[in-house]
C-alpha positions in Angstrom: 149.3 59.0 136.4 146.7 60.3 138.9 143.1 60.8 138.0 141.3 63.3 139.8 138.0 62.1 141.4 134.7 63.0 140.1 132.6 65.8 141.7 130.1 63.2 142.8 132.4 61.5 144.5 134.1 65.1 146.0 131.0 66.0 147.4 130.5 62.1 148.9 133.7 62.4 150.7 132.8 65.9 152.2 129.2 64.7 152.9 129.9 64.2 156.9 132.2 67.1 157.4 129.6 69.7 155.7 126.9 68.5 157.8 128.9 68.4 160.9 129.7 72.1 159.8 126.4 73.0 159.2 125.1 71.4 162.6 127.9 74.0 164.4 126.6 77.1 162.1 122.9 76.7 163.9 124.2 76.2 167.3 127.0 79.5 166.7 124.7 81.8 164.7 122.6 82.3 168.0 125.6 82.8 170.1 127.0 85.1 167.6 123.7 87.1 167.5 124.0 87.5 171.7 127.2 88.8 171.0 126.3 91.6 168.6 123.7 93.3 170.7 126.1 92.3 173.3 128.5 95.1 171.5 125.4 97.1 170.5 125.4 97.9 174.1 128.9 98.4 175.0 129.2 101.4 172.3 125.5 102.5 173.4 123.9 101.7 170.2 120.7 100.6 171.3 118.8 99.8 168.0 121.5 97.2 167.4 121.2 96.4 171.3 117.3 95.8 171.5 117.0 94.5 168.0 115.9 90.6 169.0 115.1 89.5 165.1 119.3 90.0 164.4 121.0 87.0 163.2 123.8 85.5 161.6 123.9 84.8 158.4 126.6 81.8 157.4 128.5 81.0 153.6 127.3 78.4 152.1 129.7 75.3 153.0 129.0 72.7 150.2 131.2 72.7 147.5 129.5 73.5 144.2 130.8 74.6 140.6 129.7 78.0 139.3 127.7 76.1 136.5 125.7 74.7 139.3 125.3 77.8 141.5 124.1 79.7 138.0 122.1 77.1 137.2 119.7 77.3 140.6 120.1 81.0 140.6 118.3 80.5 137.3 115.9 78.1 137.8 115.0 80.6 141.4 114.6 83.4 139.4 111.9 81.5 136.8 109.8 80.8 139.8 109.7 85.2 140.7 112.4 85.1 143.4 113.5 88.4 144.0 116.7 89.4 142.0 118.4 90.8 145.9 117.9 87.3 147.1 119.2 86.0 143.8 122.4 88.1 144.2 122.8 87.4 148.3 122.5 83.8 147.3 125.4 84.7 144.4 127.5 85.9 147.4 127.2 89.6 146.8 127.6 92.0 149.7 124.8 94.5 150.6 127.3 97.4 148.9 127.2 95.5 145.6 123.6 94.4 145.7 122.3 98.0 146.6 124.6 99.1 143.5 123.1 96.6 141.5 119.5 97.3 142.4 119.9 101.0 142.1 121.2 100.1 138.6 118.4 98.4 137.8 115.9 100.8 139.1 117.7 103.4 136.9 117.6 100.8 133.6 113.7 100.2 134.6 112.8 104.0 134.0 114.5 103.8 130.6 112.5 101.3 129.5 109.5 101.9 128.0 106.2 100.7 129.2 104.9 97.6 127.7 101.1 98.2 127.8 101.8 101.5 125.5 100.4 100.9 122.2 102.9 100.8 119.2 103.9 103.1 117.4 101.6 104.6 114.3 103.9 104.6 111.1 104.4 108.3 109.9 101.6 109.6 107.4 97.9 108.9 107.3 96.1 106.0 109.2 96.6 103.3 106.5 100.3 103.4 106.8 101.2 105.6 103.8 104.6 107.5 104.2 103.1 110.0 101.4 102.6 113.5 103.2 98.9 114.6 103.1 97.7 117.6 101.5 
């Protein structure tokens, strides 16, 4: 009978090849970001051409569970990170996440404000539901 090894152990054993990995993404992502404005001006787009803050942005390489990626996604948001950097950090792609934030923009104007003060019960001030004369 095999046992399966523990996700501690998992991640020990793929310690030196994630950081090896990660190491390559830094030294790449400017390479890759030469080459994109490198395109930018063979179609003659020149805002992607000229635009020097463009970079690459890599998957995450570690190996984590989705109870742990949920967890820190929750524990971001409890400290005000914004929910688009929540759902980029979730994996999303820019289609999804503008879907989700127009979905939330259009959920926020539903909701009512939460410095309106409540509700007066129906009748006279003191609350009674008899109708006044």
């Amino acid at each position: 009978m095999s046992v399966f090894p523990s996700g501690e152990s998992l991640r020990a054993t793929e310690f030196g090849l994630t950081r090896k990995v990660q190491a390559r993404q830094q030294s790449y992502g400017d390479a890759w970001s030469d080459v994109l404005r490198l395109a930018g001006r063979v179609v003659n787009n020149k805002r992607l051409a000229n635009d020097l803050g463009l970079g690459v942005v890599w998957e995450d390489v570690e190996a984590r569970s989705e109870a742990e990626v949920v967890d820190a996604l929750t524990k971001m948001a409890s400290l005000g990170v914004p929910n688009e950097a929540l759902w980029q950090r979730w994996g999303a792609t820019p289609d999804q996440i503008a879907a989700w934030a127009a979905a939330n923009a259009v959920a926020a104007d539903k909701t009512p404000p939460t410095d309106a003060p409540p509700a007066l019960p129906v009748g006279d001030e003191l609350g009674s539901s008899e109708p006044t004369p």
